[in-house]
Backbone bond lengths (Angstrom), bond angles and torsions (degrees), N, CA, C in turn:
res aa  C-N    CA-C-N  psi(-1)  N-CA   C-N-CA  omega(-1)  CA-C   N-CA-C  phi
1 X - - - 1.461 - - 1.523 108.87 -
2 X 1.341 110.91 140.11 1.417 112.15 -167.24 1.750 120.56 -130.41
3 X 1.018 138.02 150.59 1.278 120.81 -172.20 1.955 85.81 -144.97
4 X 1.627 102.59 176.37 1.309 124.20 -175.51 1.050 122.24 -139.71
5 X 1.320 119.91 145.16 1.511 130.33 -166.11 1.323 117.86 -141.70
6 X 1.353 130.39 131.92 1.426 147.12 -142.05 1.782 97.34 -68.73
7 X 0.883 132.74 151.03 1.492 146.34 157.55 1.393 121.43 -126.76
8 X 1.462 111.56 -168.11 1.648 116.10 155.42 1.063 104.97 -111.52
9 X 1.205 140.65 -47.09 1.920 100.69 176.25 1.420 119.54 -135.10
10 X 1.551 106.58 171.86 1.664 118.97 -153.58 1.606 93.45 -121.50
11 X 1.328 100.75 157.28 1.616 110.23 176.30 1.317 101.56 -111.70
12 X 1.800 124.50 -31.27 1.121 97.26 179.47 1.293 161.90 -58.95
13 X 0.950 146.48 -163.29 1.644 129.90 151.01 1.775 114.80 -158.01
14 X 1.362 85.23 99.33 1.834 95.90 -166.26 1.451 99.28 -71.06
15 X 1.748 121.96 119.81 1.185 153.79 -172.83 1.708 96.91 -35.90
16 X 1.175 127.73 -29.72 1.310 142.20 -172.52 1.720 129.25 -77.91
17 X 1.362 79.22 -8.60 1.814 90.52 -167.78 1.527 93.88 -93.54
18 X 1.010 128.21 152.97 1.632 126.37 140.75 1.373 113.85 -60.27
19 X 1.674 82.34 167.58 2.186 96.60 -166.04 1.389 97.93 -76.90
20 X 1.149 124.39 -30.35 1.953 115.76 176.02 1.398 102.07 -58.21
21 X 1.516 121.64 -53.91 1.514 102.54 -175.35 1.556 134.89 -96.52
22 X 1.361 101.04 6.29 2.028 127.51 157.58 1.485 85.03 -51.22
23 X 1.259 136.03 -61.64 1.555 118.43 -134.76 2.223 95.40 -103.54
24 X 0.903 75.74 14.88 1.556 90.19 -178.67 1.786 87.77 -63.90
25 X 1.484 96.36 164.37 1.595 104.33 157.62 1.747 117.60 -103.31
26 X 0.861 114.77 135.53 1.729 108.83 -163.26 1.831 96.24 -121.00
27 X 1.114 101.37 179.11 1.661 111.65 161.92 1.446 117.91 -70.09
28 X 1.321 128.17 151.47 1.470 139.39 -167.00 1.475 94.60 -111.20
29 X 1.396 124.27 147.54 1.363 139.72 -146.84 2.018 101.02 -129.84
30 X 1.139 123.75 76.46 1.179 135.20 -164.42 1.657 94.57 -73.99
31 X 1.441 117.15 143.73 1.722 108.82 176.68 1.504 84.07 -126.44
32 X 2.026 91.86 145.41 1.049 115.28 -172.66 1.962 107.50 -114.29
33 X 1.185 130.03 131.37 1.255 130.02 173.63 1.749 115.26 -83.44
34 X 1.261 111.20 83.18 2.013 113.15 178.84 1.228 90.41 -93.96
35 X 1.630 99.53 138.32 1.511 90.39 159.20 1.882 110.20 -103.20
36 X 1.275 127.90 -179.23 0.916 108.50 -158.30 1.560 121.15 -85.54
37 X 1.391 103.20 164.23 1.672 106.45 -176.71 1.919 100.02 115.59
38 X 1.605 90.33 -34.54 1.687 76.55 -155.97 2.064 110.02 -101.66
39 X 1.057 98.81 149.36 1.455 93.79 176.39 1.498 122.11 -62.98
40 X 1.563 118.59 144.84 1.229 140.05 -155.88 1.912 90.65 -95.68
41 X 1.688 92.02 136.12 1.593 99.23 -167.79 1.746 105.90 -53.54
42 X 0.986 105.58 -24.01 1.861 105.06 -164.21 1.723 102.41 -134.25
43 X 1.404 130.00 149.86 0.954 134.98 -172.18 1.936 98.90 -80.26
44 X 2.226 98.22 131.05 1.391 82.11 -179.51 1.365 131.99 -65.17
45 X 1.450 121.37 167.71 1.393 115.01 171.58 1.838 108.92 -82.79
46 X 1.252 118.38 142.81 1.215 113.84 167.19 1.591 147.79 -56.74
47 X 1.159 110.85 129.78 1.391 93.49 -154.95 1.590 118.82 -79.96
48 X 1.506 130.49 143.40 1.256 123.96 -174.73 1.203 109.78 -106.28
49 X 1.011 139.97 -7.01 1.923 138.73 160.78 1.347 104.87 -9.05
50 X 1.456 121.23 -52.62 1.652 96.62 175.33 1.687 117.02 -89.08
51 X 1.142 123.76 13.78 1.780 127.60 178.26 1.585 102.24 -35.05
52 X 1.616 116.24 148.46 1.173 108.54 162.25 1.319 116.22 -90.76
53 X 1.269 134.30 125.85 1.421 129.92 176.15 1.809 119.08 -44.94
54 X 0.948 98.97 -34.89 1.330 116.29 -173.55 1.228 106.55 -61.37
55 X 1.694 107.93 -81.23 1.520 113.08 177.59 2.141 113.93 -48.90
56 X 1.497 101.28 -38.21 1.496 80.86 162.35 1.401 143.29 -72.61
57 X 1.350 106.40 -7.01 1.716 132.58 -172.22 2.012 87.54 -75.78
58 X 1.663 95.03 -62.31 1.814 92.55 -163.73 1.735 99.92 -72.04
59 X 0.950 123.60 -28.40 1.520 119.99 179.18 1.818 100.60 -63.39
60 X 1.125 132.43 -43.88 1.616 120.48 -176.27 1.622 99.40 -71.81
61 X 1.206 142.10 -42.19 1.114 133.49 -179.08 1.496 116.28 -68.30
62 X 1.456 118.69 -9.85 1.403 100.26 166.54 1.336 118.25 -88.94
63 X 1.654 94.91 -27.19 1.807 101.32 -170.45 2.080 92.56 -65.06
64 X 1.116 125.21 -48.78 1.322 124.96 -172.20 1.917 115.26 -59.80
65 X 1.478 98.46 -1.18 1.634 100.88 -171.94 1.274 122.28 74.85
66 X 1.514 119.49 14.35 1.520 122.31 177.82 1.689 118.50 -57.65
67 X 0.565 108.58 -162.81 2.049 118.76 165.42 1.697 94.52 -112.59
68 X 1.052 125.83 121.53 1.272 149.01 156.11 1.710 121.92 -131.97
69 X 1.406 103.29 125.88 1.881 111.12 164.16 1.437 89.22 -43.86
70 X 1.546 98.92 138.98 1.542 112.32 172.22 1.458 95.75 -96.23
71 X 1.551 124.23 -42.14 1.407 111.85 167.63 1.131 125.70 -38.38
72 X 1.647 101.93 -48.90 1.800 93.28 -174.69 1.328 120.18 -64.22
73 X 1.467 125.95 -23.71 1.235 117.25 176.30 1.587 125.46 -90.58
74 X 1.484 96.03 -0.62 1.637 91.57 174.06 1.758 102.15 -96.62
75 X 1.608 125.54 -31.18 1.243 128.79 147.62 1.871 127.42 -31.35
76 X 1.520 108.49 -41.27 1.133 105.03 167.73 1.531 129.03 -93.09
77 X 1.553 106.63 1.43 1.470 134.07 170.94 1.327 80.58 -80.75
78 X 1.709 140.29 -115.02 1.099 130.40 -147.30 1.632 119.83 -38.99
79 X 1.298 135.91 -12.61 1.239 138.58 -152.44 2.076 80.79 -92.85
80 X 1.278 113.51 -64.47 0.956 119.27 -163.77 1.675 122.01 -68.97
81 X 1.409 119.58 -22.25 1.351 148.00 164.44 1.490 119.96 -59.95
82 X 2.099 93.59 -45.96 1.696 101.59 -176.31 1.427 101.41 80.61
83 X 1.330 130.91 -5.84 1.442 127.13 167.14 1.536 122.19 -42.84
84 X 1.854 107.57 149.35 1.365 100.97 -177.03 1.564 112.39 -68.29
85 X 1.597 102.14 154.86 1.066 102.26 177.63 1.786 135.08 -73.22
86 X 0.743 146.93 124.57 1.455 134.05 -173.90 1.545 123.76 -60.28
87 X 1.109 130.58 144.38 1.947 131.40 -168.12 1.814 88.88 -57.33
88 X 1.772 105.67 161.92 1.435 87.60 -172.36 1.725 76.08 -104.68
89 X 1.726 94.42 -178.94 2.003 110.20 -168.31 1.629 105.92 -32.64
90 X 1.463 98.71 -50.72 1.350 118.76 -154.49 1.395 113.40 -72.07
91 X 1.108 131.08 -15.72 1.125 139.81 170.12 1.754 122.62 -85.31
92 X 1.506 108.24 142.28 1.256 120.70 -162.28 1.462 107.84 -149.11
93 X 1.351 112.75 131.27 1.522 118.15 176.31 1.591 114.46 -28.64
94 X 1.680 121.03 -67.17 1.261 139.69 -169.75 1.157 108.89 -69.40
95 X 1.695 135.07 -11.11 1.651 130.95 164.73 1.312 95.40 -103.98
96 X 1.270 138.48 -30.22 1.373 128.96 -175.76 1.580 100.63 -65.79
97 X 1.373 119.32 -50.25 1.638 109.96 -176.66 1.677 114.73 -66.22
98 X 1.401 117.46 -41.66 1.433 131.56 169.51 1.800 102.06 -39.31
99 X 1.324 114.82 -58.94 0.926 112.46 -161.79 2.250 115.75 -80.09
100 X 0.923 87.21 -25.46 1.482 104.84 168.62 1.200 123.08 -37.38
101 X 1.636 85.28 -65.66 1.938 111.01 -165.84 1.178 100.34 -79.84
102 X 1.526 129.13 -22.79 1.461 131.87 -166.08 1.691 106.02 -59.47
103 X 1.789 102.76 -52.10 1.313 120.96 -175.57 1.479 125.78 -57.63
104 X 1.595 108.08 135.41 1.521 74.05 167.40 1.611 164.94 -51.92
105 X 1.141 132.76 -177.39 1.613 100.42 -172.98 1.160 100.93 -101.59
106 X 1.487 139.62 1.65 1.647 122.31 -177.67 1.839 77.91 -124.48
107 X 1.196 119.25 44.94 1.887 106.75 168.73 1.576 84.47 -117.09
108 X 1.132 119.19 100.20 1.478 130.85 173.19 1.779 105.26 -66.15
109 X 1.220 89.98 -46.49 1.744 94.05 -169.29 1.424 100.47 -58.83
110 X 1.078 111.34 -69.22 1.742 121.62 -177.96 1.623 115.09 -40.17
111 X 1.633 110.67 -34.62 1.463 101.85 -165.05 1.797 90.69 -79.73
112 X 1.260 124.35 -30.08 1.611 114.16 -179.53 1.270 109.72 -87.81
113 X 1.402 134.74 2.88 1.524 129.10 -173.17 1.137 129.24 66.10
114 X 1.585 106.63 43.12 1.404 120.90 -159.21 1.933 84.46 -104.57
115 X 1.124 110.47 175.97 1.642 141.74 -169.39 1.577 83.85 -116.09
116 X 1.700 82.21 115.41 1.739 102.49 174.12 1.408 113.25 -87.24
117 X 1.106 115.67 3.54 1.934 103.40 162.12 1.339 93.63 -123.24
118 X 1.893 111.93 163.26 1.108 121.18 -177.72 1.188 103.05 97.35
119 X 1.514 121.22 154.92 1.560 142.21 -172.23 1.657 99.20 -105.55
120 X 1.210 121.84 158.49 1.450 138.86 -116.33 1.609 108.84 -166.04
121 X 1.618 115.26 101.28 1.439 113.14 -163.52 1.795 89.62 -97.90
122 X 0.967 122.39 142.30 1.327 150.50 121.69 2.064 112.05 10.75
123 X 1.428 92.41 -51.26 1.192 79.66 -174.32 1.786 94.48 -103.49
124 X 1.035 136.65 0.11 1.112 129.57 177.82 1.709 106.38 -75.82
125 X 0.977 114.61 -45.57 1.326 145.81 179.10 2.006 118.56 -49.98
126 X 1.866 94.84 -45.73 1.020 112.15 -179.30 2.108 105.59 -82.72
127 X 1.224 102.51 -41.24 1.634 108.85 157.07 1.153 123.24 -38.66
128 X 1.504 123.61 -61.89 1.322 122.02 -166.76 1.871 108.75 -75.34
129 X 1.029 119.95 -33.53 1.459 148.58 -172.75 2.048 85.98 -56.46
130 X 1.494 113.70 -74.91 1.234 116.67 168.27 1.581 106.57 -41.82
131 X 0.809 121.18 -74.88 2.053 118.72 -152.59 1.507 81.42 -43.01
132 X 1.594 131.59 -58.78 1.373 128.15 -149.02 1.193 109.94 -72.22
133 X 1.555 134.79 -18.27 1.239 146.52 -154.70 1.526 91.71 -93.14
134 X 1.583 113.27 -53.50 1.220 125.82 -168.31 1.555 112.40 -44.70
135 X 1.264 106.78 -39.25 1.487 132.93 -161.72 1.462 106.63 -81.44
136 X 1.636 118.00 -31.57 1.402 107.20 -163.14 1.497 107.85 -132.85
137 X 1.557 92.81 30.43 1.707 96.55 -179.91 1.650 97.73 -106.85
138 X 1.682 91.80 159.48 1.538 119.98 -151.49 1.606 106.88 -35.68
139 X 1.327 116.89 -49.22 1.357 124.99 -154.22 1.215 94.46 -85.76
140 X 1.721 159.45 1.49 1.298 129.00 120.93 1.273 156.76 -94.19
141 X 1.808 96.07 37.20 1.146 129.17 -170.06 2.103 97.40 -94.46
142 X 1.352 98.74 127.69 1.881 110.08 -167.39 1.665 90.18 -57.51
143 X 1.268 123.40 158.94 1.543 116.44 159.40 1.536 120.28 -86.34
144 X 1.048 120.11 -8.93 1.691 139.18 169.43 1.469 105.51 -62.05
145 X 1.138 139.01 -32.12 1.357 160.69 -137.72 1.821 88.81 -91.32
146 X 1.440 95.22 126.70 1.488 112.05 -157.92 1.940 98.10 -73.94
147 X 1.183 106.96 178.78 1.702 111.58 -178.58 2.061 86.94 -71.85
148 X 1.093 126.94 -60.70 1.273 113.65 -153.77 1.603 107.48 -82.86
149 X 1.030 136.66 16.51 1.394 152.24 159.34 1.701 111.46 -79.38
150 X 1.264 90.85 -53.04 1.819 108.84 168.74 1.631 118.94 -69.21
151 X 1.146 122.74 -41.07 1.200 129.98 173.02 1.937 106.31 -66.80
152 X 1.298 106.87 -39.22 1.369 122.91 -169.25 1.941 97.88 -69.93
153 X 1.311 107.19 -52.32 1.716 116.94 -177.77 1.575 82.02 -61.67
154 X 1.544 133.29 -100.97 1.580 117.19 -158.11 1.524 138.06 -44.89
155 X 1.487 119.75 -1.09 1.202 128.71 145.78 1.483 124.01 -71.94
156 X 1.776 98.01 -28.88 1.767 79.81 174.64 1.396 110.91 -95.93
157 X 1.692 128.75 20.14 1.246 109.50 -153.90 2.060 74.52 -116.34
158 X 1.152 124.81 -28.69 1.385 135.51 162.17 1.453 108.08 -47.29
159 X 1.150 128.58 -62.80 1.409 132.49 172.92 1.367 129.33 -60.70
160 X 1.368 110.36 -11.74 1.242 123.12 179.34 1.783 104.98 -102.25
161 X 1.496 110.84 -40.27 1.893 108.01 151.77 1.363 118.75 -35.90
162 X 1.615 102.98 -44.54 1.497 90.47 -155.22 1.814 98.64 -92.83
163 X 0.995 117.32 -11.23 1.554 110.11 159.67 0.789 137.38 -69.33
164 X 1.284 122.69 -13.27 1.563 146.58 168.65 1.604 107.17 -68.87
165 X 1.272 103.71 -72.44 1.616 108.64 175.06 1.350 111.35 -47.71
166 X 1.654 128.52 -48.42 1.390 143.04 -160.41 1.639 93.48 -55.36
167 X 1.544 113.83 -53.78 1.593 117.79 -173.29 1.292 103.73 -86.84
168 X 0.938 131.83 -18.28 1.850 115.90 174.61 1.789 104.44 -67.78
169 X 1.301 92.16 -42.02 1.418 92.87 165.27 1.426 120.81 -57.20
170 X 1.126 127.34 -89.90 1.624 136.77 173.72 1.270 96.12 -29.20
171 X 1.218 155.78 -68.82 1.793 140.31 146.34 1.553 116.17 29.10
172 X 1.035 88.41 -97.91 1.705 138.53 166.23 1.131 104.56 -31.80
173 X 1.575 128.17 -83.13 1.213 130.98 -173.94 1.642 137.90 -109.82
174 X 1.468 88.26 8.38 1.245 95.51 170.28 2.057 90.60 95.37
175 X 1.648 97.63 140.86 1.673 104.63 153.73 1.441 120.94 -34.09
176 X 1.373 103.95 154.40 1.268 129.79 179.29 1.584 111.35 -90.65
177 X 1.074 142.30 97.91 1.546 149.32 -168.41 1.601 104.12 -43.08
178 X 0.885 96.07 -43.95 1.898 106.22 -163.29 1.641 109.73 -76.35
179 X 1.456 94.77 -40.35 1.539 103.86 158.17 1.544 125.98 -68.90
180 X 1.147 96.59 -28.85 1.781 92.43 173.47 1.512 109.77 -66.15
181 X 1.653 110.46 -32.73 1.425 110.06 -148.83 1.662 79.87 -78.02
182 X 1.329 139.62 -42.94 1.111 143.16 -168.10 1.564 127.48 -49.47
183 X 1.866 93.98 -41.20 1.304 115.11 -174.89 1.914 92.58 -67.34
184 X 1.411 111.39 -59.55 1.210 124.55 -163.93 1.717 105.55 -37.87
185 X 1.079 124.78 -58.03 1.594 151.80 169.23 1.093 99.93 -46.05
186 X 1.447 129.23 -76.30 1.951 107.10 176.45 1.147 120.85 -59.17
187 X 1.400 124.97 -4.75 1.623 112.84 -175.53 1.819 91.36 -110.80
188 X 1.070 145.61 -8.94 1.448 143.97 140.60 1.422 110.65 -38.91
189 X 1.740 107.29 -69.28 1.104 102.33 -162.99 1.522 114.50 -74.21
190 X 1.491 136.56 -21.86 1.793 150.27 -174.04 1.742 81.37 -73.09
191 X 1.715 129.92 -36.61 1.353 113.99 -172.95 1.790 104.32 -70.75
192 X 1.148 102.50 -48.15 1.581 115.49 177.38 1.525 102.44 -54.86
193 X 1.070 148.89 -29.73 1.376 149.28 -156.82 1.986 102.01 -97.34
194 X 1.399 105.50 -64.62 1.524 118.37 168.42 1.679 117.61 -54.54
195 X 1.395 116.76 -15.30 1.459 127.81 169.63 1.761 104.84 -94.63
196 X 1.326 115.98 -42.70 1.462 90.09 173.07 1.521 125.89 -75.65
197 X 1.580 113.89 -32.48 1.439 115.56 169.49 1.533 122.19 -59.17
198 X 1.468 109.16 3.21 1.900 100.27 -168.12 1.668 84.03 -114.79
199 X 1.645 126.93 -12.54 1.275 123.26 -158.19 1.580 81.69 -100.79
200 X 1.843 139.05 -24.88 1.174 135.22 -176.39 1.613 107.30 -75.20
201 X 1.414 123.50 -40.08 1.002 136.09 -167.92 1.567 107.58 -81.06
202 X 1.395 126.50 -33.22 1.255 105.93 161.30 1.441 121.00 -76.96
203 X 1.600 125.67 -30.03 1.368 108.57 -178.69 1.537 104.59 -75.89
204 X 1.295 124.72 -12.40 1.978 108.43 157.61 1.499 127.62 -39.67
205 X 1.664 80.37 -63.56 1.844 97.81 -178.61 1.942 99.30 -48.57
206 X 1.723 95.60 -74.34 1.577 69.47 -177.97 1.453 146.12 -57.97
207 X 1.207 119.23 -18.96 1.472 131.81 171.95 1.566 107.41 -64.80
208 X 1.521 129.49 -26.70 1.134 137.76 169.45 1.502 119.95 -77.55
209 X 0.996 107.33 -35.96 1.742 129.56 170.52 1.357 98.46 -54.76
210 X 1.758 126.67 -65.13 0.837 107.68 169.03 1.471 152.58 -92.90
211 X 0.837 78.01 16.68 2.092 103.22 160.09 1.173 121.69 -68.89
212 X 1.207 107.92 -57.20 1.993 121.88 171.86 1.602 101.67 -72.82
213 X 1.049 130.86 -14.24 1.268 117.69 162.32 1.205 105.57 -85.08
214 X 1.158 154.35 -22.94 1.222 137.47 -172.17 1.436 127.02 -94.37
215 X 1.462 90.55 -30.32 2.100 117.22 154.06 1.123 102.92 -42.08
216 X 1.420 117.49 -55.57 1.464 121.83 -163.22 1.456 129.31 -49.70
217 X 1.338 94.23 -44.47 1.503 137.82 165.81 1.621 118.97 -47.06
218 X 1.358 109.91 -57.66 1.110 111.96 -167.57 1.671 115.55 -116.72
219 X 1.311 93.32 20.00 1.775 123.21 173.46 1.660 106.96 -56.56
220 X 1.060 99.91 -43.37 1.630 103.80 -170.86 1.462 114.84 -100.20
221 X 1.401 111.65 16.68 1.224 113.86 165.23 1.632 119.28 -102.83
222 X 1.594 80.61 -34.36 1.670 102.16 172.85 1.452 130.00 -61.15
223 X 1.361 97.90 -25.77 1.846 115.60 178.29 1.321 105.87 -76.91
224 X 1.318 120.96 -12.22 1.252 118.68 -170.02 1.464 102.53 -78.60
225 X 1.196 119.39 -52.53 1.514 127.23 -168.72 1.756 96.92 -48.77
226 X 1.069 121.82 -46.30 1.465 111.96 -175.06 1.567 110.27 179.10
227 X 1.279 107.45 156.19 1.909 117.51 164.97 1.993 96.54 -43.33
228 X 0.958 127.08 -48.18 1.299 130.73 -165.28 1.544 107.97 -44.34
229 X 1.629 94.30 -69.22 1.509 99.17 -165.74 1.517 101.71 -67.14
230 X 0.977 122.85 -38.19 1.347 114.04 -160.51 1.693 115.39 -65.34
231 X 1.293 114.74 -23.87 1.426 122.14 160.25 1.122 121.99 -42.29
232 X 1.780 106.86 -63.30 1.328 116.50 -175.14 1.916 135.57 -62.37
233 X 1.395 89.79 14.82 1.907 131.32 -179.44 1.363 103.97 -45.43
234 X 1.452 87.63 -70.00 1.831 116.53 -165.95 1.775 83.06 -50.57
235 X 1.549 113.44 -82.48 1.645 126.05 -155.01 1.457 96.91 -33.97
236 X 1.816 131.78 -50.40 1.039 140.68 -144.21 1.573 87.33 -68.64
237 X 0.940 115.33 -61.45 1.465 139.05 -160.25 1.450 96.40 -43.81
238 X 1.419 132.13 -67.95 1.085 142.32 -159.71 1.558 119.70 -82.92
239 X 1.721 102.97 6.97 1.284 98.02 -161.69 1.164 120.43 -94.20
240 X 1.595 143.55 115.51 1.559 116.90 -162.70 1.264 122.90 -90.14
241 X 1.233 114.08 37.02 2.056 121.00 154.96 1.651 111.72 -117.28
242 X 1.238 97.77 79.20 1.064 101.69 173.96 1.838 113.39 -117.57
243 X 1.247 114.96 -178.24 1.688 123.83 -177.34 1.307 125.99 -152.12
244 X 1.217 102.08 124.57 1.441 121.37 -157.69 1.629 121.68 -25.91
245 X 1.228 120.04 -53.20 1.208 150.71 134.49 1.618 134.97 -47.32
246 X 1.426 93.34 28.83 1.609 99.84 165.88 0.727 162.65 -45.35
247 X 1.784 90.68 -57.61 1.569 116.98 159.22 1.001 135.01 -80.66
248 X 1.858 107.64 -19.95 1.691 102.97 167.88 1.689 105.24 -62.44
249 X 1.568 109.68 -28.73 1.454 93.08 -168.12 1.727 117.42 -73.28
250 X 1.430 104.47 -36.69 1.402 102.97 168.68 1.560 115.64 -56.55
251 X 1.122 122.50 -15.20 1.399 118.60 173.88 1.425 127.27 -58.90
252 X 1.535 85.38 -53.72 1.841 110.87 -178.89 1.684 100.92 -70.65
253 X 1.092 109.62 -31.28 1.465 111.84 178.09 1.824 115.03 -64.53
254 X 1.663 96.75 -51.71 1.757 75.18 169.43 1.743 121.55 -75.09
């Protein structure tokens, strides 16, 4: 059993340091022979075997006055700490709850903003659960904030518990069958839904296409009636209540 005691100088050079501070002079690492039971002359030093290289790489370049991302080194501070994570920019109480309640209530993935394909660690899981928690717990909720705003934040902060548990589970034991078949079925039917709106949106365009062609047409009949109407071309043109059958009706109309 061995213990250590402070000196003036070190031979080592932990792979982690930069070359400006390798050649540094450091403390010397004296080894002590205890046998056991008895206390070690000097309190040990702590051991760094797990250090991140990284965070020690950007930590010597600040102490040396380099240019270093300050993000990156407070990023490799939390990495190495295990600290919670912070909400990212983009996120906001009033889209975080919007978006919550939107989801379904047994779509665990969706209510934390997780990526619905792909397998799913535990601690990734337990991360995102924090950032969202961070975001929708009491104390940054405005006090102006109406009763059903408040009721609305503790439903999503409930729904966001139970997604947590829902995937520690599915983790653990694997998906829920019935839920898959479920998931499978809303993403059929959101495909069925995004296929009829692109099949509505082209027969607009064309039904509009041919509208302004038929304006076009009967433009120069219309100018005749007066400076008036013929102004009102452009407005007609641009207006979006229009009917298929326009121009036959303006026809019958003059």
């Amino acid at each position: 059993m061995y213990s250590f005691g402070e000196g003036e100088q070190h031979d080592g050079n932990p792979s982690h340091w930069p070359p400006e501070l390798a050649a540094q002079k450091r403390p010397v690492v004296h080894v002590y022979e205890v046998s056991d039971g008895e206390e070690p002359p000097k309190s040990r030093r702590r051991c760094e075997d797990g250090a991140n290289p990284a965070f020690g790489a950007a930590l010597g370049r600040l102490i040396l006055g380099e240019e270093v991302e300050l993000n990156e080194a407070l990023e490799e501070a939390r990495r190495s700490m295990g600290s919670t994570p912070m909400p990212e920019p983009g996120m906001s109480l009033s889209s975080e709850v919007a978006r919550i309640r939107a989801a379904a209530v047994d779509d665990y993935r969706e209510i934390l903003g997780l990526s619905q394909e792909g397998d799913l660690e535990v601690s990734q899981v337990q991360s995102r659960y924090r950032q969202i928690m961070r975001l929708l717990h009491p104390d940054k909720r405005d006090a102006s904030m109406s009763a059903a705003a408040l009721t609305a934040c503790d439903e999503a902060m409930e729904r966001v518990q139970q997604a947590l548990q829902g995937l520690k589970k599915e983790i653990e034991v694997g998906p829920d069958p019935s839920f898959v078949a479920r998931q499978s079925m809303r993403r059929m039917q959101e495909l069925q839904r995004l296929r009829a709106q692109q099949a509505r949106q082209r027969q607009e365009e064309q039904q509009m296409g041919m509208l302004l062609k038929d304006l076009d047409q009967v433009q120069p009949d219309v100018s005749s009636v007066g400076a008036g109407a013929s102004s009102m071309m452009p407005r007609i043109k641009s207006c979006s209540c229009w009917r298929p059958n326009f121009a036959a009706e303006l026809r019958v109309a003059r």
